[in-house]
N, C-alpha and C positions, 0 to 999 in steps of 0.2 A: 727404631725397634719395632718387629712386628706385632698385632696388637690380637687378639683373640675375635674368632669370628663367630658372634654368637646368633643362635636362627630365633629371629625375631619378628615380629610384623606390629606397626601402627597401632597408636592406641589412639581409642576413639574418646573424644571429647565426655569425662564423667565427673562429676564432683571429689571421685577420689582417684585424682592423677597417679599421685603417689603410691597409693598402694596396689595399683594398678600394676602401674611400670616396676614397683617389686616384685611380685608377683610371679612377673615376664620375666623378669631377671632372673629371678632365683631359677625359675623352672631351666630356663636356657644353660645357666651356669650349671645344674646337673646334668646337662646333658655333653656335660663335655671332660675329657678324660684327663684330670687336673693335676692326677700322679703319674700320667705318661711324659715321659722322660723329655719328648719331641713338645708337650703342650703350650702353648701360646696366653699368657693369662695379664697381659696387659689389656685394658679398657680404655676405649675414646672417649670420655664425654660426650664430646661436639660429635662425634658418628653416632652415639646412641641416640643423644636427642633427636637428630635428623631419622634415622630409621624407626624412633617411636613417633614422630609426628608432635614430640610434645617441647615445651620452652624447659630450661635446665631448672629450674625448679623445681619441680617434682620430681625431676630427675635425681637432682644430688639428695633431695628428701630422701629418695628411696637409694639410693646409696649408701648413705649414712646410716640407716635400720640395717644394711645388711654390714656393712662396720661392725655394729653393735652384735651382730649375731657370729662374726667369725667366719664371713663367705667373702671377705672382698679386705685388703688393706688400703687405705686412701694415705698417701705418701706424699706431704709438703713439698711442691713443685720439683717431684718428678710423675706422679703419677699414680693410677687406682690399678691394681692388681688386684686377681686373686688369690684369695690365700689358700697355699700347702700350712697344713700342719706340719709338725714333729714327726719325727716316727713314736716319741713318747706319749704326744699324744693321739696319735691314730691309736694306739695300742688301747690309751685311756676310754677313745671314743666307741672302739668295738666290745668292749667289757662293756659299758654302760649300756650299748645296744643290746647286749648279749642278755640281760639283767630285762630291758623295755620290751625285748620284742617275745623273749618267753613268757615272761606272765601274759603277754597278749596273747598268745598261742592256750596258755589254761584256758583265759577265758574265752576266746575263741570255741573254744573244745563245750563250753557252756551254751553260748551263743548263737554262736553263726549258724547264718540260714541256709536253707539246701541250695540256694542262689549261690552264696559266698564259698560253699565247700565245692559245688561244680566248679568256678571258678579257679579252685587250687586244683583241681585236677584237670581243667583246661590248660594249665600253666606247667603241669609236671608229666600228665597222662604218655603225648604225645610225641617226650624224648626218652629215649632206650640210653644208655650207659654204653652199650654194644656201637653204638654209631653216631656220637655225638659230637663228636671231631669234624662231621660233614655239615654241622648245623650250628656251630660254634657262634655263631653272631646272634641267629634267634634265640640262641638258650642264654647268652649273656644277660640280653631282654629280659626272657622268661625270669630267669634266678630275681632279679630287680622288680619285679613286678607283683614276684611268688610270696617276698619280704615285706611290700608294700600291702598287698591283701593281706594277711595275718594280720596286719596292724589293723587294718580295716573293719576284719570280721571278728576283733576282739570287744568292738561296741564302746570302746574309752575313750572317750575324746583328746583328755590328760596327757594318754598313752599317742595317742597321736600326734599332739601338739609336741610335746618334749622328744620323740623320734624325729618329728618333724627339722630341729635346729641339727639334730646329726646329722640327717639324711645326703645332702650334697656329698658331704665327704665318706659316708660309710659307704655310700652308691660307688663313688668313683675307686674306688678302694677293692670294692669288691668284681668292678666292670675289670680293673686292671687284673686282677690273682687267677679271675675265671680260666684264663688261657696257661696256668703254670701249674706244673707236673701233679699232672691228672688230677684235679681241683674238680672240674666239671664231671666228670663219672661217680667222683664218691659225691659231691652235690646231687646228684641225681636219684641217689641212692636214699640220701637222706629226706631229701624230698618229699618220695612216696611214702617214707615211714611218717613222715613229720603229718601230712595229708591222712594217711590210716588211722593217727593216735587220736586226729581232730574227730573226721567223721565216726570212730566210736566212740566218740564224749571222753577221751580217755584224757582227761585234763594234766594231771600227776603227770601220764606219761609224753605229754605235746611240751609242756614245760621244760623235761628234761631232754628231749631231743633239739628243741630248739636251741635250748643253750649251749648244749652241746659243738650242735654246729657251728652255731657262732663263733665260738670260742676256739674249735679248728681255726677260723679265719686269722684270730687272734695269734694262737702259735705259728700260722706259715707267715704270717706278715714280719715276725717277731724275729725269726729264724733266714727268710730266702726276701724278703723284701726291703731293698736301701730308700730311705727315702731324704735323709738328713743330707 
């Protein structure tokens, strides 16, 4: 069986192995499209150890926390996969973001520094709606990155941490929809309003666009995406 090729590199001799090699893990495991139909989400042990440099100890350590968190099934002698959700619960997990990532977005609209708000407008400025079908792969990025700053420039750590355990599967969820029937023009859209309601402090109105959006995501996943 083929096994998932995750971009990794050596971890250097630390006191915390373990949360090292999670760390690496987690971020690699989001960067790979875990709802796409072709994905590969078997894991090697014995390969990971050897490409982190480190004995399987801290390995399965860090295995087992991401068990615990819902990134990874470890399956009695056949093997460690990642794990899909449901589509019940994809549905469950974009509602809950939908709820974390707009109150971030009010207090964002409080908060965030003229650093954090050039930022979202570094991430949304320099896609049109008009021509984004020619740039589809950087704006998938962008959209991932636009969601991860709001959380950022909301100043809650809380809000951080608890997006943080959805984040793997809300990301790949959303890398997969961006390319289906025109998802990415009206994101674009939203985008620049979502960016406008922040840098006027318009907190009330960042909240509900936020959700908004989100919640879009919620209905086309619900509707045009099989995942069971």
């Amino acid at each position: 069986m083929a096994v998932a090729e995750l971009d990794i590199s050596p971890i250097e001799d630390a006191p915390s192995l373990k949360w090292r090699a999670y760390e690496a893990l987690k971020s690699a495991i989001a960067q790979i499209d875990i709802y796409d139909d072709e994905a590969q989400l078997r894991l090697d042990e014995r390969a990971l150890s050897l490409r982190f440099g480190v004995s399987r100890t801290p390995l399965r350590e860090a295995l087992a926390q991401l068990e615990l968190e819902g990134i990874i099934r470890i399956v009695p002698r056949r093997g460690i996969y990642i794990a899909r959700k449901t589509k019940v619960e994809v549905l469950e997990m974009i509602t809950v973001w939908a709820a974390i990532e707009s109150m971030a977005a009010r207090l964002a609209a409080e908060a965030a520094t003229r650093a954090q708000i050039a930022e979202l407008h570094s991430l949304v400025d320099e896609f049109h709606e008009d021509d984004v079908d020619s740039h589809m792969y950087e704006y998938s990025d962008a959209n991932i990155r636009f969601h991860q700053a709001i959380i950022a420039a909301s100043g809650c750590g809380m809000i951080a941490d608890i997006s943080n355990t959805l984040f793997v599967h809300v990301r790949a969820i959303r890398r997969r929809t961006i390319y289906e029937r025109d998802r990415a023009r009206r994101s674009i859209v939203d985008h620049k309003d979502i960016v406008e309601a922040i840098e006027a402090r318009n907190g009330e109105r960042a909240e509900r666009l936020v959700r908004e959006h989100t919640l879009k995501l919620r209905d086309h996943v619900e509707e045009f995406v099989k995942l069971d």
